[in-house]
Backbone of each chain as ProteinMPNN parsed JSONL, in Angstrom:
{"seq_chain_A": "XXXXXXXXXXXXXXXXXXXXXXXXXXXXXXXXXXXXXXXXXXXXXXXXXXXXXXXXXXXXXXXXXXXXXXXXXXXXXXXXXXXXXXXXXXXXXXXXXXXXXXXXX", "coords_chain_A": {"N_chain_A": [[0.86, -1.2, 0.0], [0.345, 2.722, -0.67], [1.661, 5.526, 0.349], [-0.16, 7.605, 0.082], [-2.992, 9.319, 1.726], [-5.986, 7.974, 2.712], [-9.157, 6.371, 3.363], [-10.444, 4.202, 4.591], [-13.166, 1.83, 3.459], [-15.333, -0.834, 4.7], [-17.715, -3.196, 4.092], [-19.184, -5.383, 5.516], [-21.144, -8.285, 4.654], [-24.03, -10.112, 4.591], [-25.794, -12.31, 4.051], [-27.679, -15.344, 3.052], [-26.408, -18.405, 2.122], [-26.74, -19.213, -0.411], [-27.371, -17.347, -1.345], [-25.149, -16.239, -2.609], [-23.495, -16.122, -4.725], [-24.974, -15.193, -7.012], [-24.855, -12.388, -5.935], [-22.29, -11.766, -5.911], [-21.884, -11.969, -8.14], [-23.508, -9.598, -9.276], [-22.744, -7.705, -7.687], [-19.897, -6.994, -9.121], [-20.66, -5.905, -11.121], [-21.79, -3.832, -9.928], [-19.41, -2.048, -8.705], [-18.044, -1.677, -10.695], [-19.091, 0.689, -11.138], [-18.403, 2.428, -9.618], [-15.382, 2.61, -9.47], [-14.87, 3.97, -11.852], [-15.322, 6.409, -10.119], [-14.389, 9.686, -8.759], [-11.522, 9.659, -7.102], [-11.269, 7.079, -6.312], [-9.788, 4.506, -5.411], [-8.596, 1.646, -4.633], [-10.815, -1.799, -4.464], [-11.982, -4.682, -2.554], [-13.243, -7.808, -2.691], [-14.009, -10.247, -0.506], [-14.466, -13.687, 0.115], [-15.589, -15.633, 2.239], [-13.582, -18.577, 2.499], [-15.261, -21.107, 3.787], [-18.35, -22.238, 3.611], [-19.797, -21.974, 6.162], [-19.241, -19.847, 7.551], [-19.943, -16.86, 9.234], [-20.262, -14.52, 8.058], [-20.339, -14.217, 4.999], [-19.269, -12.567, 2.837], [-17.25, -10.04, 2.819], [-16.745, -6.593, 1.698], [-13.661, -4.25, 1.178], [-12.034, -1.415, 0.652], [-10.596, 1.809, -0.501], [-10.174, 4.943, -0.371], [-9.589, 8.446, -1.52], [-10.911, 10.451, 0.068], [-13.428, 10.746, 2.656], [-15.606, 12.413, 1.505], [-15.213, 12.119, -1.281], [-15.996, 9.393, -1.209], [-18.501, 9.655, -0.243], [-19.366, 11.2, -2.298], [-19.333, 9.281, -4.589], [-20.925, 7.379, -3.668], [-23.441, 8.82, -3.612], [-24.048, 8.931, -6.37], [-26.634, 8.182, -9.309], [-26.93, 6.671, -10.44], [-25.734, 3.921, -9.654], [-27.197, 4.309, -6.924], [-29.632, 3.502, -7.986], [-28.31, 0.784, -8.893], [-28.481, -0.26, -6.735], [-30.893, -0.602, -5.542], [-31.398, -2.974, -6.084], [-30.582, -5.143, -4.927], [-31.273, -8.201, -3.635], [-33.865, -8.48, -0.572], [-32.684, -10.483, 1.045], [-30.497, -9.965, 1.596], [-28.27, -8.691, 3.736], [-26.615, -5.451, 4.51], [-23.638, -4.546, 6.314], [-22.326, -1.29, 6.046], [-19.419, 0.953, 6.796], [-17.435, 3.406, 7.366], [-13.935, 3.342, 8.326], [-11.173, 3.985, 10.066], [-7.557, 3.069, 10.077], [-5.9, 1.367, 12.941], [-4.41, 0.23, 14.326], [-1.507, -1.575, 12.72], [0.67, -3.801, 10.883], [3.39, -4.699, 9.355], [5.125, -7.142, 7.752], [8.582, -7.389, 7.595]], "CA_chain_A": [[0.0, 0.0, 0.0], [1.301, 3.505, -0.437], [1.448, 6.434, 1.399], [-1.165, 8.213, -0.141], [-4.298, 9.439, 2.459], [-7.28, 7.592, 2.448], [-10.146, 6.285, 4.376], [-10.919, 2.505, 4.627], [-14.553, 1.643, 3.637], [-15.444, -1.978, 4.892], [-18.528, -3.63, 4.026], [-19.68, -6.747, 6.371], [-22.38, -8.379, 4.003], [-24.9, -11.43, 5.437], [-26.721, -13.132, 2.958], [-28.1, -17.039, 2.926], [-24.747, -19.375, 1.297], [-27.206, -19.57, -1.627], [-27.406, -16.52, -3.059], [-24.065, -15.604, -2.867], [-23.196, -16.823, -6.273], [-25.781, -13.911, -7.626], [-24.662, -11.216, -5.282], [-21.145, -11.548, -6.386], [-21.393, -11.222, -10.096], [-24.112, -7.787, -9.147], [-21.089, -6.738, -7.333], [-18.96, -6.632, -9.941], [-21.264, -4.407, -12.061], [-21.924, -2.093, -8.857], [-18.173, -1.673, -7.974], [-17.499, -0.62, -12.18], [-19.615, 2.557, -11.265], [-17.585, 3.063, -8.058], [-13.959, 1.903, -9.656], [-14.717, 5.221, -12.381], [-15.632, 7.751, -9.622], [-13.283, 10.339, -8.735], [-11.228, 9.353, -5.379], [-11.312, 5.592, -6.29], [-8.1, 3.713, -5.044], [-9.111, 0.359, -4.69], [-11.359, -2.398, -3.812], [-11.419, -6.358, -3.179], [-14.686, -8.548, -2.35], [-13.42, -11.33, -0.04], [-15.311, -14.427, 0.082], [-15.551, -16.693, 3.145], [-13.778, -20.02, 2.341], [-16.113, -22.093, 4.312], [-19.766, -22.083, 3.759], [-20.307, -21.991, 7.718], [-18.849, -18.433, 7.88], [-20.989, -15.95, 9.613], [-20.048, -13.549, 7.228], [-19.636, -14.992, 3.64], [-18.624, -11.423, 1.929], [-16.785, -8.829, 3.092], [-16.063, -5.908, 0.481], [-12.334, -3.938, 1.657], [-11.892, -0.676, -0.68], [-10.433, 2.661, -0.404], [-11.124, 6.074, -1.64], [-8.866, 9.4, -1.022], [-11.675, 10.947, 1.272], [-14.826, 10.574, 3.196], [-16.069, 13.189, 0.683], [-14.934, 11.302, -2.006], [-16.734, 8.194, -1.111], [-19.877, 10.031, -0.331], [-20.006, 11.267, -3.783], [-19.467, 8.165, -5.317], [-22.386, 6.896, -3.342], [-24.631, 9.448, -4.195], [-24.192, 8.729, -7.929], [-27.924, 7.674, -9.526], [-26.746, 5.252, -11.542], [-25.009, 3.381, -8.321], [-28.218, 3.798, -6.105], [-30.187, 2.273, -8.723], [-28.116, -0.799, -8.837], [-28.33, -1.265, -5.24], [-32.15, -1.095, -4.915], [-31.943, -3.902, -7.246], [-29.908, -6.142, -4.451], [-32.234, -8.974, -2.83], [-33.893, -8.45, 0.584], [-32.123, -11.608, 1.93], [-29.056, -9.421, 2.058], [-27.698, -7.252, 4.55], [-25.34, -4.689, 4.248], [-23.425, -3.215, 7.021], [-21.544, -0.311, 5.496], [-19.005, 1.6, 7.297], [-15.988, 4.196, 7.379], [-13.056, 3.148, 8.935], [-9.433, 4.242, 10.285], [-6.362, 1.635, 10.351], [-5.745, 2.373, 14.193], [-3.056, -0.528, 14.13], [-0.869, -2.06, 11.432], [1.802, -4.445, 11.249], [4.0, -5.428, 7.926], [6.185, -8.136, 7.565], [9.502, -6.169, 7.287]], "C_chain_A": [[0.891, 1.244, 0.0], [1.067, 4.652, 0.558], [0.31, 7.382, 1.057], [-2.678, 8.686, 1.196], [-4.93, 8.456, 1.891], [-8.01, 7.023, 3.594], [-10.475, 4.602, 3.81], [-12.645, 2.546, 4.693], [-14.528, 0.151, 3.47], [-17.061, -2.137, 5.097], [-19.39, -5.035, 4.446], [-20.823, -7.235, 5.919], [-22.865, -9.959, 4.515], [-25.841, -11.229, 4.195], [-26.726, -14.904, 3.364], [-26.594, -17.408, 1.597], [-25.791, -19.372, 0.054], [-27.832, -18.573, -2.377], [-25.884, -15.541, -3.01], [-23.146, -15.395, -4.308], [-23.214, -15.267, -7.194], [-25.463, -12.975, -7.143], [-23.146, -10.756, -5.835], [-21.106, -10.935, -7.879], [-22.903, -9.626, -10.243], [-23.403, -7.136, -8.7], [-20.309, -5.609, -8.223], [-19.28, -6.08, -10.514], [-20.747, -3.483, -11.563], [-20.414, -1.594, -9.025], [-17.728, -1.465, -9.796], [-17.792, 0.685, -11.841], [-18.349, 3.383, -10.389], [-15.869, 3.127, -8.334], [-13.856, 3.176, -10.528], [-14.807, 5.973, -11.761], [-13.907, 8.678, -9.064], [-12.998, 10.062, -6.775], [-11.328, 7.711, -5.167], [-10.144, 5.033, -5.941], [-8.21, 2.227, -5.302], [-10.267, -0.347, -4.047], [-11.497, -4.225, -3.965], [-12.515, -6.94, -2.101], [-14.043, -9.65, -2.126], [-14.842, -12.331, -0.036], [-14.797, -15.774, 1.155], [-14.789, -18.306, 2.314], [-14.225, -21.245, 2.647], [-17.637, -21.363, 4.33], [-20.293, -21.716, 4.874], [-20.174, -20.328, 8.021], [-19.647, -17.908, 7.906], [-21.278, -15.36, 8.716], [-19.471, -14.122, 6.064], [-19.381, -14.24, 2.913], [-18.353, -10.198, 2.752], [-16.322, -7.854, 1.771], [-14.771, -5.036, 1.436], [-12.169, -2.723, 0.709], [-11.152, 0.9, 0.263], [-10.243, 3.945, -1.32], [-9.915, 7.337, -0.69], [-9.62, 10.031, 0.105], [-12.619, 10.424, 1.225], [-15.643, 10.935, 2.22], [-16.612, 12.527, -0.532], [-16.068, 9.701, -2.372], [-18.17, 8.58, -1.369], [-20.642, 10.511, -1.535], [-20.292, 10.414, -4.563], [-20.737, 7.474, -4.776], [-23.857, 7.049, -3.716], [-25.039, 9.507, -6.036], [-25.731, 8.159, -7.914], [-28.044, 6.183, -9.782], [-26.623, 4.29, -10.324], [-26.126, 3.102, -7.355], [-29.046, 3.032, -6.65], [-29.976, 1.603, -8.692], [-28.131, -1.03, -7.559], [-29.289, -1.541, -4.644], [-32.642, -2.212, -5.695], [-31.291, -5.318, -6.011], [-31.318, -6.79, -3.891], [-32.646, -8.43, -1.37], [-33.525, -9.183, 1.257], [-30.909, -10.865, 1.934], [-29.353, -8.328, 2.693], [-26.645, -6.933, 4.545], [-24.832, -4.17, 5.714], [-22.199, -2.207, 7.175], [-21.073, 0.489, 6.104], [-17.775, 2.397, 6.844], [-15.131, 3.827, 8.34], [-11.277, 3.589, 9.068], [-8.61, 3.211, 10.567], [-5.935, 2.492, 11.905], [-4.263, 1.367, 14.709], [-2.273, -1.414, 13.073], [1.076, -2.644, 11.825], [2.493, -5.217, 10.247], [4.798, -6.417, 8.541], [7.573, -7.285, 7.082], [10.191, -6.965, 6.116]], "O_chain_A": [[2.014, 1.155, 0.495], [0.273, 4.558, 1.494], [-0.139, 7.982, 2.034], [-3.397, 7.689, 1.253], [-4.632, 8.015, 0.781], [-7.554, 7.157, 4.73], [-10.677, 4.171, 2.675], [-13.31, 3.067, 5.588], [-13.958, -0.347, 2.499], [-17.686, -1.497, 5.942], [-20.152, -5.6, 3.661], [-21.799, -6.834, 6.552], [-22.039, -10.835, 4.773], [-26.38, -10.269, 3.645], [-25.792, -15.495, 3.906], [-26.109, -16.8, 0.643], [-25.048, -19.79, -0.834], [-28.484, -18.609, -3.42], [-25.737, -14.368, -3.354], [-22.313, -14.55, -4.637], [-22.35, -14.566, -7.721], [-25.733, -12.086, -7.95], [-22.88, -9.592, -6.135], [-20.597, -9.979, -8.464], [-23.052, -8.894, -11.222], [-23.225, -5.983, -9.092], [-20.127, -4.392, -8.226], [-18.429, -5.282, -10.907], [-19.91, -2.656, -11.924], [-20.343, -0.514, -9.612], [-16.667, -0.843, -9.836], [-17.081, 1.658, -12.091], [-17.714, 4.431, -10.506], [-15.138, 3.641, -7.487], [-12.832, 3.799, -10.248], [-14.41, 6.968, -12.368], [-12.743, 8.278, -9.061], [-13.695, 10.168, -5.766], [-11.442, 7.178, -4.064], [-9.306, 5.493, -6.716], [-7.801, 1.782, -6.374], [-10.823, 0.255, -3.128], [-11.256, -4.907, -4.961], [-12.601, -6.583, -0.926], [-13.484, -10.234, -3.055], [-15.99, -11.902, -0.148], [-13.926, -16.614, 0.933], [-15.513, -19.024, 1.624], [-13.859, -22.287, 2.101], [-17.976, -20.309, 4.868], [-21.339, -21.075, 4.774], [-21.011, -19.714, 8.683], [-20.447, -18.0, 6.975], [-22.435, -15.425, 8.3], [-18.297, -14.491, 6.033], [-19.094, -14.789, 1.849], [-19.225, -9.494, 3.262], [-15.599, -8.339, 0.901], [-14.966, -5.215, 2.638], [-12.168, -3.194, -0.428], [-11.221, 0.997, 1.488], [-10.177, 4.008, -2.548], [-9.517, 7.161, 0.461], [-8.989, 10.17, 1.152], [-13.005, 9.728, 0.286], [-16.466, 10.1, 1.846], [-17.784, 12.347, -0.861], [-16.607, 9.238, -3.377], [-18.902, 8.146, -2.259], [-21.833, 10.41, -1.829], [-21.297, 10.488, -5.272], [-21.544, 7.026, -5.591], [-24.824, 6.326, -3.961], [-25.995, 9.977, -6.653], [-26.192, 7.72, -6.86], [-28.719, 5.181, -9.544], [-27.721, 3.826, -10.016], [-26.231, 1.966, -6.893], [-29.355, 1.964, -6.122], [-30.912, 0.837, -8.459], [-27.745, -2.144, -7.205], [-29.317, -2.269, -3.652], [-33.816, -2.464, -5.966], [-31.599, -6.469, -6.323], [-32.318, -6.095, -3.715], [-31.705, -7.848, -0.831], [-33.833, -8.938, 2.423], [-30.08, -11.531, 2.554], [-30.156, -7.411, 2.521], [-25.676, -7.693, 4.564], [-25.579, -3.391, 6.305], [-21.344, -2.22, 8.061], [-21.943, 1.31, 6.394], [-17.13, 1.95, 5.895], [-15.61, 3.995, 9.462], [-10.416, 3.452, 8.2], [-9.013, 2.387, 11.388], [-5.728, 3.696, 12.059], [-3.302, 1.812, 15.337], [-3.124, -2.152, 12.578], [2.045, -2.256, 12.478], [2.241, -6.422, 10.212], [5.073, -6.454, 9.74], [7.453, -6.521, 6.124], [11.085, -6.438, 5.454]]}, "seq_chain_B": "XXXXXXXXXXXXXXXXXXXXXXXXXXXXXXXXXXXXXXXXXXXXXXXXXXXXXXXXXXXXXXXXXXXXXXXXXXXXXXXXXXXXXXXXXXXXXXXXXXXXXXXXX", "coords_chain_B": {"N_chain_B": [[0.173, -3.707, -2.741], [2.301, -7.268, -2.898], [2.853, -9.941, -5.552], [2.905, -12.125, -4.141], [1.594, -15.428, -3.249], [-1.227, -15.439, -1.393], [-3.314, -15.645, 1.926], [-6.471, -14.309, 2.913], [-7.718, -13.29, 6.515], [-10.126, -12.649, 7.724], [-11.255, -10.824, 10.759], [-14.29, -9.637, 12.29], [-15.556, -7.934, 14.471], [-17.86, -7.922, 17.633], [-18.903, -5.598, 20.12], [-19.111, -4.225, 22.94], [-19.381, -0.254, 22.64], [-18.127, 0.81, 24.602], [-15.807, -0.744, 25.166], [-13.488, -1.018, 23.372], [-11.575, 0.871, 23.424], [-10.136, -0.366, 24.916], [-10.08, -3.03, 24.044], [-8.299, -2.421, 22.002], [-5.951, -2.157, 22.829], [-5.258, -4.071, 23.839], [-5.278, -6.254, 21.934], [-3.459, -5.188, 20.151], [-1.222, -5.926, 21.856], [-1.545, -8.888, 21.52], [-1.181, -8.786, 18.721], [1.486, -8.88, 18.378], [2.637, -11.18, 19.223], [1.531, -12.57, 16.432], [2.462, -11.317, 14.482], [5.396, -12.293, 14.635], [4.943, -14.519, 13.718], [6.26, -17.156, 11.957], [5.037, -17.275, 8.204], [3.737, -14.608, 8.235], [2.189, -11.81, 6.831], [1.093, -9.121, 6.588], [-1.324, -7.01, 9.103], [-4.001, -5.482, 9.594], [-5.698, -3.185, 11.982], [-9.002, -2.113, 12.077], [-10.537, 0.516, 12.724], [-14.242, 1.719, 13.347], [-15.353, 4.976, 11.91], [-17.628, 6.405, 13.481], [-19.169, 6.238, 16.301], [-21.726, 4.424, 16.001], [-21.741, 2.808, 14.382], [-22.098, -0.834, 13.02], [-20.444, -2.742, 13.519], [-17.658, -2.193, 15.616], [-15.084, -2.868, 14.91], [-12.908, -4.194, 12.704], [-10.634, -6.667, 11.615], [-8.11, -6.905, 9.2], [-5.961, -9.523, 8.239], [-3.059, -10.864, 6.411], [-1.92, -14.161, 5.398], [1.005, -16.206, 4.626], [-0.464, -18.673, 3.882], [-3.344, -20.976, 4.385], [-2.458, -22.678, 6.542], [0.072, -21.85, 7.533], [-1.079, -20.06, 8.788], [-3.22, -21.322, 10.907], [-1.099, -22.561, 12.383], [-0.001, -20.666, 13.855], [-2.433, -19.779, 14.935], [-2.335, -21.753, 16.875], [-0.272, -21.423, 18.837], [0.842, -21.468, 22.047], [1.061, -19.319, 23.646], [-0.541, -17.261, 22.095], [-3.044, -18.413, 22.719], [-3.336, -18.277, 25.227], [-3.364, -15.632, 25.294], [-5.529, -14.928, 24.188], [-7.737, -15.681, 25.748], [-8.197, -14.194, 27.682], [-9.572, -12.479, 26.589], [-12.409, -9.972, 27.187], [-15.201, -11.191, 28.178], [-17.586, -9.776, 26.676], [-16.863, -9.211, 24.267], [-17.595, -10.322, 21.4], [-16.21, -12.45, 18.812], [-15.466, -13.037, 15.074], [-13.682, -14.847, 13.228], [-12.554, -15.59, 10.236], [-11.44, -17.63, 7.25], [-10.629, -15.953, 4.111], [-11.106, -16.001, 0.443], [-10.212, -13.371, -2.077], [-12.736, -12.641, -4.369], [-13.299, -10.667, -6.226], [-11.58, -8.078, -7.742], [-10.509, -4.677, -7.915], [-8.32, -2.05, -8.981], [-7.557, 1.314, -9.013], [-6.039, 2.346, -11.914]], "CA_chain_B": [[-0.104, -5.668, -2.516], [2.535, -7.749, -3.829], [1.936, -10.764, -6.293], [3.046, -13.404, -3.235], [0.396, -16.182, -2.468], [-1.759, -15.339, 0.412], [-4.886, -15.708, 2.296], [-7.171, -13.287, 3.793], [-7.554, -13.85, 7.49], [-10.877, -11.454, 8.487], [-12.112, -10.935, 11.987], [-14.969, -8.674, 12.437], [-15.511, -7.954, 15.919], [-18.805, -6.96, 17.813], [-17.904, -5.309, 21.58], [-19.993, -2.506, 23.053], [-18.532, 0.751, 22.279], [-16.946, 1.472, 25.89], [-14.771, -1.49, 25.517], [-12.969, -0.718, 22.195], [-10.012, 1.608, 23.682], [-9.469, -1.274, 25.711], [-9.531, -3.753, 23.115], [-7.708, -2.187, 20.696], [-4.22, -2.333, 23.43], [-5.034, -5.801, 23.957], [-4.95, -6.372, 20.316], [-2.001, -4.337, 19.46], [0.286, -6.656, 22.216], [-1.439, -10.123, 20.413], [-1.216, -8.456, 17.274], [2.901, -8.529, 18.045], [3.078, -12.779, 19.012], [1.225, -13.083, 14.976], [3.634, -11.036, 13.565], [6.636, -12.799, 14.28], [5.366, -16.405, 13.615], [6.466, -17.554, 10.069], [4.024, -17.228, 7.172], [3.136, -13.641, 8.583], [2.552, -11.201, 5.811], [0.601, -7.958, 7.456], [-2.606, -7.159, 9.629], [-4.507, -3.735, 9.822], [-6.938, -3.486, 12.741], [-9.692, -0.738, 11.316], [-11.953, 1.021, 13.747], [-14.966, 2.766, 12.926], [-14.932, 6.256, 12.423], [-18.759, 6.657, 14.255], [-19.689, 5.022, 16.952], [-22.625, 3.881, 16.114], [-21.82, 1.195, 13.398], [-22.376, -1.963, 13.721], [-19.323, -3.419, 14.092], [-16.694, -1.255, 15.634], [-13.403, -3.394, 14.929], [-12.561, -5.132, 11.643], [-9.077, -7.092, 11.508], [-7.817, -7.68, 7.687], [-4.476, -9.908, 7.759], [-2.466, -11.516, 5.552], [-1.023, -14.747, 5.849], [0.996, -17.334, 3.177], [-1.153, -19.927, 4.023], [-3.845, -21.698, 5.793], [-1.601, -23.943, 7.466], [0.814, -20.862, 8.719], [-1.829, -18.763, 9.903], [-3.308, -22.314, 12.004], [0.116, -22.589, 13.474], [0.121, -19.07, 14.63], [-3.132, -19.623, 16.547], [-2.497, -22.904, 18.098], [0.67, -21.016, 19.565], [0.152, -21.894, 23.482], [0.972, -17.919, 23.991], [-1.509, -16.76, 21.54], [-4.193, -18.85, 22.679], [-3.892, -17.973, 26.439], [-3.833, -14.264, 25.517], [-6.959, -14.69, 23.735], [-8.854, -16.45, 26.958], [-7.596, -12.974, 28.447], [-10.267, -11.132, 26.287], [-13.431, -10.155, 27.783], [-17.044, -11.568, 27.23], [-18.568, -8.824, 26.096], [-16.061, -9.313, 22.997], [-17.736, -11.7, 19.935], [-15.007, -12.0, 17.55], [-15.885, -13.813, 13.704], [-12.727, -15.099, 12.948], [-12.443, -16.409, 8.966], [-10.512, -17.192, 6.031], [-11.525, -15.815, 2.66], [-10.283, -15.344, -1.032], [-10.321, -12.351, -3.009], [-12.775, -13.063, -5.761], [-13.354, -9.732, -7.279], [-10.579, -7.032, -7.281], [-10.722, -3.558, -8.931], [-7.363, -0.833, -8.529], [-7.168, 2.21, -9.642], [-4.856, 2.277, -12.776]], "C_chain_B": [[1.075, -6.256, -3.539], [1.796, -8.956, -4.413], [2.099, -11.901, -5.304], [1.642, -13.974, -3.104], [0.397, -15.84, -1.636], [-3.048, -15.725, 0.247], [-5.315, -14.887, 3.112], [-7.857, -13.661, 5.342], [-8.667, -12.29, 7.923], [-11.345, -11.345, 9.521], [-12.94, -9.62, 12.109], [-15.531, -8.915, 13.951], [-16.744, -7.31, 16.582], [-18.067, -7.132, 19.606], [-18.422, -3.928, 21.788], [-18.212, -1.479, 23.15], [-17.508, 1.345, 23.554], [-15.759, 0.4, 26.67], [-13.703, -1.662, 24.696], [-11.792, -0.016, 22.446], [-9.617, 0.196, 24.215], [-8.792, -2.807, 24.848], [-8.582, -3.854, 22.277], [-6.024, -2.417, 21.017], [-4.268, -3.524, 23.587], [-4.657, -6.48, 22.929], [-3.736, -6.309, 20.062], [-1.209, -5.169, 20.242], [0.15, -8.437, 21.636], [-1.395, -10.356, 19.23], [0.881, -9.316, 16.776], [3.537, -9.831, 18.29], [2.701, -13.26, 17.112], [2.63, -12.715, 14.121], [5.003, -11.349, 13.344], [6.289, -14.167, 14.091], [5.485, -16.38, 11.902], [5.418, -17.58, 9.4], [3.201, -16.004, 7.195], [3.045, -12.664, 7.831], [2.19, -9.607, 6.605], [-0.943, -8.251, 7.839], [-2.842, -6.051, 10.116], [-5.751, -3.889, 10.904], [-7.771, -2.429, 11.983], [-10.451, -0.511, 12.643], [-12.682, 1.964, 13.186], [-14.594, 3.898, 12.904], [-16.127, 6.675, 12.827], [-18.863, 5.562, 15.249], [-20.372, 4.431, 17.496], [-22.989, 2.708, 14.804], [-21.499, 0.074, 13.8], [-21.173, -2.746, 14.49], [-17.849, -2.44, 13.844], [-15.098, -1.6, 15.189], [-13.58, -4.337, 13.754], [-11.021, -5.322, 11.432], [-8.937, -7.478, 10.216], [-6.41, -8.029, 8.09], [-4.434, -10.633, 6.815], [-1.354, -13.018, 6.034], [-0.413, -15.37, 4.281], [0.124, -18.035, 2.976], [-2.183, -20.498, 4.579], [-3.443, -21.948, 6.545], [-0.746, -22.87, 8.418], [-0.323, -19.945, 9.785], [-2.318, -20.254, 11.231], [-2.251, -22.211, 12.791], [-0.279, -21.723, 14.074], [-1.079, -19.347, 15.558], [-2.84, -20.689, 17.237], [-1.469, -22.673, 18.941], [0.182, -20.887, 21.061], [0.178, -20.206, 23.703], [-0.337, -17.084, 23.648], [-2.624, -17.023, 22.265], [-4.429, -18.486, 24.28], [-3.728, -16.424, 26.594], [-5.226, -13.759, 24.791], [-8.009, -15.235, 24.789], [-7.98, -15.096, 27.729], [-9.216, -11.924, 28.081], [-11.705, -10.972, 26.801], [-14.627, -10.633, 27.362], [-17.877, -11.052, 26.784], [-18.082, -8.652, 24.44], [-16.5, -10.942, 22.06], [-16.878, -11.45, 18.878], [-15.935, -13.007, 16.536], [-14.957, -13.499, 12.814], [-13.236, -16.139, 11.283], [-11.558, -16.156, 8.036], [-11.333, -17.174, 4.967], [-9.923, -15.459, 1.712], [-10.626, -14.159, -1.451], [-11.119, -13.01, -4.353], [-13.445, -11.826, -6.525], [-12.445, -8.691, -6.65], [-10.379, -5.732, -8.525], [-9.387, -2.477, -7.976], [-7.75, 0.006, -10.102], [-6.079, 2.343, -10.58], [-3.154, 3.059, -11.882]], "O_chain_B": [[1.043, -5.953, -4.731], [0.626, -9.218, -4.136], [1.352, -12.837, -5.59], [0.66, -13.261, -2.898], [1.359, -15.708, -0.878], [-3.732, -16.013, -0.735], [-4.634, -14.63, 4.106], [-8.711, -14.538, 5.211], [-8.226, -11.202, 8.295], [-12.384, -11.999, 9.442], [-12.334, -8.55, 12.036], [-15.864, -10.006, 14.413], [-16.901, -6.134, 16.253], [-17.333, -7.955, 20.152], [-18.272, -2.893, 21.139], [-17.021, -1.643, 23.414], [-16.504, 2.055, 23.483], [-15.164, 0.416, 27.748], [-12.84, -2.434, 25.113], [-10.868, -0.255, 21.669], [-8.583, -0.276, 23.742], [-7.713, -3.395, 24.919], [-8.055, -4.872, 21.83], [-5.126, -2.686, 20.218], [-3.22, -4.16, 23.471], [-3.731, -7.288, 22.992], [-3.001, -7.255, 19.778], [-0.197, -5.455, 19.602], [1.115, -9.158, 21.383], [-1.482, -11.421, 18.618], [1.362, -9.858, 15.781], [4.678, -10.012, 17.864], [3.405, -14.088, 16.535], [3.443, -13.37, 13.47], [5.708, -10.989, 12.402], [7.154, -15.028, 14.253], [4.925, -15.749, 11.005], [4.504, -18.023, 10.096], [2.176, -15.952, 6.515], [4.153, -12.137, 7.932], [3.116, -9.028, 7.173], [-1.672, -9.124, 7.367], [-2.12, -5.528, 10.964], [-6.683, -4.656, 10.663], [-7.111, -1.8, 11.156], [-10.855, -1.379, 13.417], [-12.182, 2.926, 12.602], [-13.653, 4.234, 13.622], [-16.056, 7.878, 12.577], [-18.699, 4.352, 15.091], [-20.335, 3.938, 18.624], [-23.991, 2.082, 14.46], [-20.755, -0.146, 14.756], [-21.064, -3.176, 15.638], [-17.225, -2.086, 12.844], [-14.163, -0.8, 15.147], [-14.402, -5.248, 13.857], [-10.262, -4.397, 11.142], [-9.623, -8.45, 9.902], [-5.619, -7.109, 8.3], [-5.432, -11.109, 6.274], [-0.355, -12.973, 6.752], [-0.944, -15.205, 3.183], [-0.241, -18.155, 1.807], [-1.885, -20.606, 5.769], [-3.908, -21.535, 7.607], [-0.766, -22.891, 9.649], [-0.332, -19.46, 10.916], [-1.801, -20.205, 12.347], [-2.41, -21.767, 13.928], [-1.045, -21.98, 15.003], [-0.938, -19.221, 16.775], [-3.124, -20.592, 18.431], [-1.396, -23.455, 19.888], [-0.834, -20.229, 21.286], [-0.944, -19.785, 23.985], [-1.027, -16.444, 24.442], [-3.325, -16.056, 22.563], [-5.595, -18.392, 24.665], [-3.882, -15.882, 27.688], [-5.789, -12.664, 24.808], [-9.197, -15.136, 24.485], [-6.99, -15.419, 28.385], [-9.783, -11.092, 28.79], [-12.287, -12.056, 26.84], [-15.033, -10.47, 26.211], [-18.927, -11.595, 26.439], [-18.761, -8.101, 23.573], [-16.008, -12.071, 22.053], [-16.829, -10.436, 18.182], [-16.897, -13.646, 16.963], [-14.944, -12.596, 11.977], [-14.02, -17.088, 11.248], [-10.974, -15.096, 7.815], [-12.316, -17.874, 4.725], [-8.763, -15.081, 1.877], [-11.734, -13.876, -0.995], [-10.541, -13.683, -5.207], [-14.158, -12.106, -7.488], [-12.428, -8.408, -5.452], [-10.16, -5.897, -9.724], [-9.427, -2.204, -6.776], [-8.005, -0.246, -11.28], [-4.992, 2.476, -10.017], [-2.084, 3.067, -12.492]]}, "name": "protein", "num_of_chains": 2, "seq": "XXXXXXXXXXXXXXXXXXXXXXXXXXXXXXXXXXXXXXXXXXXXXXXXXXXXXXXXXXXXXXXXXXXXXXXXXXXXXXXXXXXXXXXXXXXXXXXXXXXXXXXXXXXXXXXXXXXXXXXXXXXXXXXXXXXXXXXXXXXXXXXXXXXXXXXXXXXXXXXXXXXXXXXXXXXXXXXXXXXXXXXXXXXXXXXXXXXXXXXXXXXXXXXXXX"}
């Protein structure tokens, strides 16, 4: 990672193991809109390797600011695809600071 | 990120909000037995930046391996500084892959 600012947005998503399949490849649309906005850095949609996992998707992404993010959110296009997600999913979408960190030297 | 094999090692943590300073030093000294066991790549704690989302503590590490990161917890040290942490602390410890990844050019 570099030194650049930014703001950690982590996404803790709960869905049933059986529609994860479908949630993933709507993902990958959503996160095109979000990958063009301005203040995009990265992002990477983990996926539980055991079915049992509480949590079978986490999304991991970062954006130069808060600001930043919030615009990209408010895009039309972007809310549209997300009132398209199933009601068996829950999102719970946050902002976050790295408050400890520890490389491999 | 380099291109090394790894695996994503996520813990999302629920822990009312007036136990989170406290956690976070407890963390940071079992953060520092992971980081020296072999196969240790890095591990970012995140903390909300409100604190009223759901889950105030998300751990992303990196290990080589399944198998190294197992070692690392069955370490007799590790495991009796984790029966240290309090009960008001639900951790949701898992391994995941990366299966969608978008950077910024």
């Amino acid at each position: 990672m570099d030194e650049k600012e930014s703001v950690t947005f982590i996404n803790v998503i709960e869905l049933p193991a059986d529609e994860v399949d479908t949630f993933v490849e709507q993902w990958r649309e959503r996160a095109k809109l979000m990958r063009d906005a301005p203040g995009f850095q990265d992002s990477r949609l983990h996926r539980a390797k055991l079915p049992d996992a509480r949590f079978q998707l986490v999304n991991v992404a970062h954006w130069d600011s808060t600001e930043a993010w919030e615009a990209a959110t408010a895009n039309p296009a972007f809310r549209s695809a997300v009132r398209g997600v199933s009601d068996a999913v829950t999102p719970n979408p946050a902002l976050y600071d790295v408050v400890v960190e520890y490389h491999q030297p």
